[in-house]
N, C-alpha and C positions, 0 to 999 in steps of 0.2 A: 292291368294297371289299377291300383287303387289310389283314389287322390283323398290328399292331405286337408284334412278341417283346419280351419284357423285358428280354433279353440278346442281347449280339452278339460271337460267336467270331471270332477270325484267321482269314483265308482261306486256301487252300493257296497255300504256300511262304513264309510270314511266321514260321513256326516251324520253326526245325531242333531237331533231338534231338541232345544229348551224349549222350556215352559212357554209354552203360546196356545194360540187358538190351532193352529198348526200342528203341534205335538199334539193337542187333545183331538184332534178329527182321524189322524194320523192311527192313535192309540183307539179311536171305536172302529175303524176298519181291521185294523190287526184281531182285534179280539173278532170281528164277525170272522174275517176268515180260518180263524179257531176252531171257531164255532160251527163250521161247516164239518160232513164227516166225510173220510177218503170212500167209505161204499157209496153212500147217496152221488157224492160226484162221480164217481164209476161206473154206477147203474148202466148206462147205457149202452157203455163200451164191453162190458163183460156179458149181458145181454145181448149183444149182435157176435162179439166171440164163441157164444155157447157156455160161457163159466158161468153165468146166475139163473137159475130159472125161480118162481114165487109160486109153491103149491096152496096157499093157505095157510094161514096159523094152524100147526099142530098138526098138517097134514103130513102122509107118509112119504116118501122116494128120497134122493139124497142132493134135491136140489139146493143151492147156498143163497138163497134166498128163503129156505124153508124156517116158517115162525117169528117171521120179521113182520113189525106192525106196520101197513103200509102207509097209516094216516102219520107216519116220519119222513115219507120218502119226498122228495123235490117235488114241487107242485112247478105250474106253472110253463114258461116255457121252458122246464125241464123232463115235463112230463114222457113219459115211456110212446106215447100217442101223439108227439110233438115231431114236427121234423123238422125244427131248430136244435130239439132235445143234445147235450153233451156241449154245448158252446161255451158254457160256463168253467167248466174243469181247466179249460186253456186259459181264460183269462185267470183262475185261481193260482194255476202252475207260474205264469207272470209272474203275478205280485210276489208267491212265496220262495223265486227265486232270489226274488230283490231283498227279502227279507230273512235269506238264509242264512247269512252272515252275523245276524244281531236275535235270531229265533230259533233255537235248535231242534225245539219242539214242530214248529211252522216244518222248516228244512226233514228231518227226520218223517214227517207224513208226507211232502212232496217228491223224498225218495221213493218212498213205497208209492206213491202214484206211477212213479215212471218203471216204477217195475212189475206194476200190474199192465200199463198198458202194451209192456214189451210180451208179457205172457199174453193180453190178447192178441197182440199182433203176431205169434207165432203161433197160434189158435186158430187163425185166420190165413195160415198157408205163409205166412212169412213177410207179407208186404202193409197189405192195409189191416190199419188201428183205428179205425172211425168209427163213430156211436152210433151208424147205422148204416142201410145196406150200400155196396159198389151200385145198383143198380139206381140211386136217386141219380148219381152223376152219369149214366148210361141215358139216362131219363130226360137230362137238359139235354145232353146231344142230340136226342134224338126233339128237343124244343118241345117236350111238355115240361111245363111245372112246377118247380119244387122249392118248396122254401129256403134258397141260399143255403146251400150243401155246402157249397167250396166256401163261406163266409165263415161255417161251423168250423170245420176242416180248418182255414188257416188261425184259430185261436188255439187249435192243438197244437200247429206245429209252430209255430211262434212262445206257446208254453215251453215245449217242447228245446227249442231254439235256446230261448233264455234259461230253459234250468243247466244247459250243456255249460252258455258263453258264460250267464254269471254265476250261477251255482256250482258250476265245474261237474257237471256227470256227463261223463262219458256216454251211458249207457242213452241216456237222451239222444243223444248225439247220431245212435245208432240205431233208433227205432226213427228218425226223424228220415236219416239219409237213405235207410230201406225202402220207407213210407214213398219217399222223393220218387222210388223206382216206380212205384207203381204210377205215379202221373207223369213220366215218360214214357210209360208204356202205353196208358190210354191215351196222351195227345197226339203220339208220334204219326199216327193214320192221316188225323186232321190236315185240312187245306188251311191256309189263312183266314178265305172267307167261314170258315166253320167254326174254328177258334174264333175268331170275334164274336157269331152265332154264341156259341160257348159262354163267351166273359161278359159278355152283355147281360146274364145271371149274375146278381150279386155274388162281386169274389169275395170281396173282401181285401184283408192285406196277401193274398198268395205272392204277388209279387215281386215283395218285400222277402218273402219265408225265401224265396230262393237266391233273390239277392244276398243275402244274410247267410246260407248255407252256401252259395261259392264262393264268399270271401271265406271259409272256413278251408272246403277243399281247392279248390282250385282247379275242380271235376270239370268237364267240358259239358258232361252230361246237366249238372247245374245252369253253366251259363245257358247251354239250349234251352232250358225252360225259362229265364230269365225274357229268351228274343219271343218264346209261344205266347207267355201270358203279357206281351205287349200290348198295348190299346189302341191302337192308331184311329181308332173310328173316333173315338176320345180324342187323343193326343193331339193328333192334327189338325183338329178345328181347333182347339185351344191357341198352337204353335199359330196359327192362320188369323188370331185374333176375334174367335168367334163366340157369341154368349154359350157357350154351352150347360150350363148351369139354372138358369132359370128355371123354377118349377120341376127341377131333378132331384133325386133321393140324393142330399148331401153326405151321409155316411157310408154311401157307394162311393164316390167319387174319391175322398179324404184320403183313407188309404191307399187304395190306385195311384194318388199323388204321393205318398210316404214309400209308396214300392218306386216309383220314380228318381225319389232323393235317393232311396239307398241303392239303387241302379246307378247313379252317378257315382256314388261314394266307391262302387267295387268293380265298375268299367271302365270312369273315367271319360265316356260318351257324353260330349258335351250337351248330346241332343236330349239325355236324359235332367240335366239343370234347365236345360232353356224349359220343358215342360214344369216346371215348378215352380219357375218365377212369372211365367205366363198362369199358373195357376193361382198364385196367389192376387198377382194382379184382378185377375177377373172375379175372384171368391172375395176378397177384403179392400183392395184399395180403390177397385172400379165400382164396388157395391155397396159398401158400409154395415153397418153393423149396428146391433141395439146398444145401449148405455151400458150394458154387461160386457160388451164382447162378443155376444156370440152370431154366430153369420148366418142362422139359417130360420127358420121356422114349420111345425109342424113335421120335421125332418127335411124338409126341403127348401131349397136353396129361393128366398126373395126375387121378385126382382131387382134393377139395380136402385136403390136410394129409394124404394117402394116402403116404406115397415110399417107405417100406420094399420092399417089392414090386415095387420100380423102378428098382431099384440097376445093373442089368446093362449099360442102354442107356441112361445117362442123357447128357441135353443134346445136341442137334444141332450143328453150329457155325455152322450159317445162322441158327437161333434165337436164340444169343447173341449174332450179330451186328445180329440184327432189335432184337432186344430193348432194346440197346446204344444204337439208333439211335432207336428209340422213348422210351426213359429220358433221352436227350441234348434231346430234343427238349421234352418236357414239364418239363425243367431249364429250358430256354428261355425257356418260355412263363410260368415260376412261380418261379425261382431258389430252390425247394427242394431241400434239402441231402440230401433221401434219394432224390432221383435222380440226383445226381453220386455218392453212395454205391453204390445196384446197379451203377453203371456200372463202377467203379473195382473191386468184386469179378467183375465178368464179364471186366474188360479183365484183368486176374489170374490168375484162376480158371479162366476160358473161353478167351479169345484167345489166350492164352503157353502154359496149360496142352494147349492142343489144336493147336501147331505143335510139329513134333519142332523142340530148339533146335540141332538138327547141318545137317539136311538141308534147312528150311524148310518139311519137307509136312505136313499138314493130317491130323487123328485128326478123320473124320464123327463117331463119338462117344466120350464122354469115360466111361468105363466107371467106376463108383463101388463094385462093390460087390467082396467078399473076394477075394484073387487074381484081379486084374483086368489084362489088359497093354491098349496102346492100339493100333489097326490105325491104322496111315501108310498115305498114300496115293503112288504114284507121278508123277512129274511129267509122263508123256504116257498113262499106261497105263488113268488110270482119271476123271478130271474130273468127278469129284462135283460135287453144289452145293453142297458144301463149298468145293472147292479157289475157284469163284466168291467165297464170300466171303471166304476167307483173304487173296483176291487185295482186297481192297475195302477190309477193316477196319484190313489196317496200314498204308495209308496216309489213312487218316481219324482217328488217335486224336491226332497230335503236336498239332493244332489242339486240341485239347481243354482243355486244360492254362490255357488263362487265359478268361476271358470278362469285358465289361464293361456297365454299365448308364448310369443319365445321369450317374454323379456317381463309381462308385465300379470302381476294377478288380478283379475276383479271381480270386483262386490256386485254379482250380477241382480241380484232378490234382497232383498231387507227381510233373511227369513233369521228370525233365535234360532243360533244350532251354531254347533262346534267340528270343523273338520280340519282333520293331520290331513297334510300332503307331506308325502316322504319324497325324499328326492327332487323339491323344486326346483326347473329348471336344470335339471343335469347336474347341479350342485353338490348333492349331499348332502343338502342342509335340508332337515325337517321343522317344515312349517307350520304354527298350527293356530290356524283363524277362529277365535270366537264373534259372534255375532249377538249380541244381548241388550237390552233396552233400560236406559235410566228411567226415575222416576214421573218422567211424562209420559207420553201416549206411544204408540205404535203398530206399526200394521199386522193386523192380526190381532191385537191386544183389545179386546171389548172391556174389557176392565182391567187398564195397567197396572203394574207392578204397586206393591204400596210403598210408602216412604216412610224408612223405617231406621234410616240413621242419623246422626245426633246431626243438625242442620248448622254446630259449630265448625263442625270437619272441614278442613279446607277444599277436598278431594268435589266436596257435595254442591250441585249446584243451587241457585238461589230456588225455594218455590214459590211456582208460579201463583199469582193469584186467583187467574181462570184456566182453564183447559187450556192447555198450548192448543196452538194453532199450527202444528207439527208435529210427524215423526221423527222420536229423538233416538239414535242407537249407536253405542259403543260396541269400536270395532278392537277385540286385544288380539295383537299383533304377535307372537311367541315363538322365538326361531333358536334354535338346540346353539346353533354359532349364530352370530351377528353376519347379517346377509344383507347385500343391497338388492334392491330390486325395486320398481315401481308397482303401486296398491291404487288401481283405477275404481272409480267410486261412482257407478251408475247415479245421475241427476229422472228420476224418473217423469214424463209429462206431464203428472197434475204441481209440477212444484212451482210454488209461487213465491216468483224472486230468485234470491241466491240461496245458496246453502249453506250451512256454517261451517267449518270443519276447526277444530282444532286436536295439534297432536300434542302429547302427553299435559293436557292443557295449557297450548300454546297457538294462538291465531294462525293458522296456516293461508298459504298462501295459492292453494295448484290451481294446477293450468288447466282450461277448461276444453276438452277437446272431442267431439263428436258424439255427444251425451255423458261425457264421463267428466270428472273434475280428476286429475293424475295426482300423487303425492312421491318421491323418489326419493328415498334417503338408506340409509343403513340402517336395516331392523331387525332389533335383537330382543326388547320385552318391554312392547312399543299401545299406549290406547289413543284410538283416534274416535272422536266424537264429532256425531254426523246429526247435523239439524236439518233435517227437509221441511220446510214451511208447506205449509199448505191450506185453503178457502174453501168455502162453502165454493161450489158452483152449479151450474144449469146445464145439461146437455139436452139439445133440443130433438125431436124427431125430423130428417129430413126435408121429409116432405110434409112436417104439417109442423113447423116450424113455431108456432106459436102453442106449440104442447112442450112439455120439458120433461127432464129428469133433475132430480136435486143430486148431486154426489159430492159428500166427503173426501177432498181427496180423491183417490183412485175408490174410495166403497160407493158403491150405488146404496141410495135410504129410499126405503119402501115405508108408505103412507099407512099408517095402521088405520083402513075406513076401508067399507064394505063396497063403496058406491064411486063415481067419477064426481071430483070436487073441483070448480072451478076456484085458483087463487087470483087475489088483487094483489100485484107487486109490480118490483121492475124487475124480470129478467136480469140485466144487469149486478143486479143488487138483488142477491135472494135472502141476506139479511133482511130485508123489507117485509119477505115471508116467513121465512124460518128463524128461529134463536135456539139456543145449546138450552136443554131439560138435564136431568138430572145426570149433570155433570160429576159428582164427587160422590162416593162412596166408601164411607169411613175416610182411610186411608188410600183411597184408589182414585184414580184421573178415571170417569164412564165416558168409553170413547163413542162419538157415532151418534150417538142420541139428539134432536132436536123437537122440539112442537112451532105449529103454526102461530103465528103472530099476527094482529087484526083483521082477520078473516070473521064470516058468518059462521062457519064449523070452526070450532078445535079440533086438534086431530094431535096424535105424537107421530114422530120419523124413527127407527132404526135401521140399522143396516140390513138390508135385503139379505143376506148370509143368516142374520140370526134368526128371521122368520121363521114359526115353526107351524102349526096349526090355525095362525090367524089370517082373516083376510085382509088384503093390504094391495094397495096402487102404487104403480113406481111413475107413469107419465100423468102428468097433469096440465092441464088448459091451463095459461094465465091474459090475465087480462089487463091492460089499466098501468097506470104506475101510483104510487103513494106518497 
């Protein structure tokens, strides 16, 4: 049985991204994964196959690695002496499946990946393709040691997975289903209590990898591994209502719960949902979260409504990207509007705020508390499992942005980007949604669009005197035949008040219904204009309630000061503390920006995303009213 999602996303390359901060963070991960070469990311796997050996520059035998300079080769946790080493290449294969469609070049090097790994893995007797030996995983069985073997393992075959499903290679397909052999062959021995022994090693997503490969074949031999790498030692205290979380490695966990979802999506075992929604309960709504989003600290999970304590190391950015993919998914399954919410504060708050926006590298974690800077990572020197998802999550969010059900389309993201859906709805009618920002501000937008046409234009709206107080963004509506259908218009949680909506500049009137505003008419070359109002506001830390955060909107603003500054204000009213700084440029709305207002320190605000090298505070004491 496989069951039916409520909603259905554009696939990759149906949506391009306009000009935003978005396109541009989008565009420095494409170029680093450019940037990457197919031998450094293979080193490892051709080296446990017996295809690369390294004699020395200029040395003699005919090994292919001979007169290669090594001070080029992966540093890092890619090192040859690493045995995380090869973890990377999977998440690479990821992203450059997603991007095969729109990069031929990208596409063109991620064939020849999966065709060198198909020659090691017939190098290696036909089954395993892994960057290093069968015997680490002999090695957990037998409960010594090893740095998350199976963690490494399922970033291959989930690369592996997605160059098959979206890039369409076969050959993926077939080094992946081989590979599968061999972990029926080593679990098949195992008792139950031994597999658990077993997974209680960081898997990773393995879970997922085979859920995802029996919806392909519909092999029985699949579904078996599906019931081995179940967790019940996990599962069940969850199902049972129990903390299990507390003070646990959260990027253990994250995925074990994504292999969960996609267990339900390809069994149809309801027992596989009930552990997801029991998961999230106890990871997000029973816990809470910092003013970013993110659920964890240090890599491991708070306690519940605990974060003061936790300020230093907070948010991984493999956890936000887990978390991202788990809240996208449970949107899916429910078209509730408070998981395109967490999502849209992680993509924000986590994603932008945890890429330097010069260099494209990855901050492992996102530092929250008083003079805090963020550690970047280098682009060969160091290959966190960060840098893997940095390399993942920015080409997975543009799809995000529309999704559709049996009757109705919606605006699920305020992202710039243009996507054709052919065939909406069963129709035949080709739809094609732009998403684009007038002359006010917008999310994403650090400095919005200029204003640049004649302001007699009727089309044009009035300009404003100060910085709107809103996201403003045109939606053009573009259908091949005139189509009816309803166009649902996410209202998202920081909006203050009502929204505006007018279509083809005309005061609209929709119905407001479970976070969405609905619009339903006959649409044939249709723009609707979307005002989200939104305020200064405060989110405070749980448990010490009298410390805050300032946010824009859904942006968290980070304190440009080295030091913890006590403000005099009211909470209430953080105009009392903060006012809009340099607002206008030239021709541009500068969004985000504020300084302190009658305090003993001056101090300026930007948004925590654009922080780059400086040191900056996001919670702050306040005291007092004025």
């Amino acid at each position: 049985m496989v069951t039916e999602n409520l909603l259905a996303y554009p696939q990759p390359g149906q949506t391009v991204l306009l000009p935003s901060v978005f396109q541009e963070r989008c565009g420095l991960n494409q170029q680093y994964l450019g940037s990457l070469t197919t031998v450094n990311l293979l080193r490892p796997y051709l080296v446990e196959a017996g295809l690369w050996s390294y004699s020395g520059p200029g040395s003699p035998g005919s090994g292919s690695g001979r007169g290669e300079d090594p001070s080029t080769w992966h540093g890092g946790w890619e090192l040859l002496t690493c045995e995380l080493r090869g973890h990377t290449l999977g998440h690479w294969l990821s992203a450059a499946a997603h991007l095969s469609a729109t990069d031929a070049e990208l596409s063109a090097k991620a064939a020849h990946v999966v065709s060198e790994l198909a020659r090691c893995q017939q190098a290696n007797g036909g089954e395993w393709a892994g960057p290093f030996p069968e015997k680490f995983l002999h090695r957990i069985a037998a409960g010594t040691n090893v740095w998350a073997p199976q963690y490494t393992l399922h970033k291959l075959l989930m690369g592996l997975f997605d160059m098959y499903a979206v890039a369409g290679s076969e050959l993926a397909l077939t080094v992946l289903v081989r590979f599968a052999g061999w972990f029926s062959r080593w679990t098949a021995p195992f008792t139950r209590e031994q597999l658990d022994d077993v997974l209680d090693f960081e898997t990773g997503g393995m879970l997922e990898v085979w859920a995802n490969l029996y919806s392909v074949t519909g092999d029985e031999e699949h579904a078996e591994l599906i019931r081995r790498y179940d967790r019940p030692r996990f599962f069940d205290q969850l199902l049972a209502g129990a903390d299990v979380l507390t003070n646990r490695h959260a990027n253990t966990q994250i995925p074990e719960i994504l292999g969960a979802a996609r267990a339900w999506e390809v069994t149809g075992d309801v027992r596989w949902r009930r552990i997801v929604e029991a998961f999230w309960r106890s990871a997000v709504t029973e816990r809470g979260s910092f003013c970013t989003g993110g659920a964890s600290s240090g890599e491991f999970w708070q306690p519940p409504f605990q974060l003061a304590a936790r300020l230093n190391h907070a948010q991984e950015h493999c956890t936000v990207y887990n978390m991202m993919r788990l809240a996208q998914t449970l949107y899916r399954w429910t078209g509730d509007v408070v998981y395109a919410d967490y999502w849209e504060r992680n993509l924000v708050n986590g994603v932008l705020a945890q890429q330097h926006p010069d260099t494209g590298m990855v901050s492992y974690f996102l530092p929250l508390a008083a003079g805090s800077t963020k550690m970047w990572g280098t682009p060969t020197d160091d290959f966190w499992c960060c840098h893997g998802t940095l390399m993942q999550v920015h080409t997975s969010y543009a799809n995000a942005a529309l999704a559709t059900d049996d009757a109705a389309l919606r605006i699920v993201q305020y992202l710039p980007s243009t996507t054709r859906w052919d065939q909406l709805f069963g129709t035949g009618v080709t739809v094609t949604i732009t998403q684009d920002t007038l002359f006010g501000v917008a999310l994403g937008q650090m400095a919005a669009k200029p204003q640049t046409r004649n302001l007699s234009h009727a089309s044009v709206p009035p300009l404003p005197t100060t910085r709107p107080d809103a996201f403003i963004y045109d939606i053009h509506v573009a259908c091949d035949d005139p189509a009816e259908f309803e166009l649902r218009l996410r209202v998202p949680w920081w909006v203050q008040g009502e929204p505006s909506i007018l279509v083809n500049g005309q005061a609209a009137a929709p119905e407001r219904d479970g976070g969405f505003v609905s619009l339903r008419r006959q649409w044939s070359d249709d723009h609707v204009r979307v005002v989200l109002p939104k305020a200064l506001s405060v989110e405070p830390l749980p448990d010490l309630p009298e410390t805050v955060a300032f946010m824009d909107g859904p942006i968290v603003l980070a304190g440009l000061i080295d030091h913890e500054q006590r403000l005099i204000g009211d909470p209430a009213q953080p105009g009392t503390m903060l006012i809009p700084d340099q607002e206008r440029l030239h021709s541009w709305w500068n969004t985000g920006e504020y300084r302190t207002t009658g305090q003993q320190v001056g101090f300026r605000f930007i948004p925590l995303s654009e922080v780059r090298e400086e040191s900056y505070s996001v919670y702050f004491p306040v005291t007092g009213s004025v």
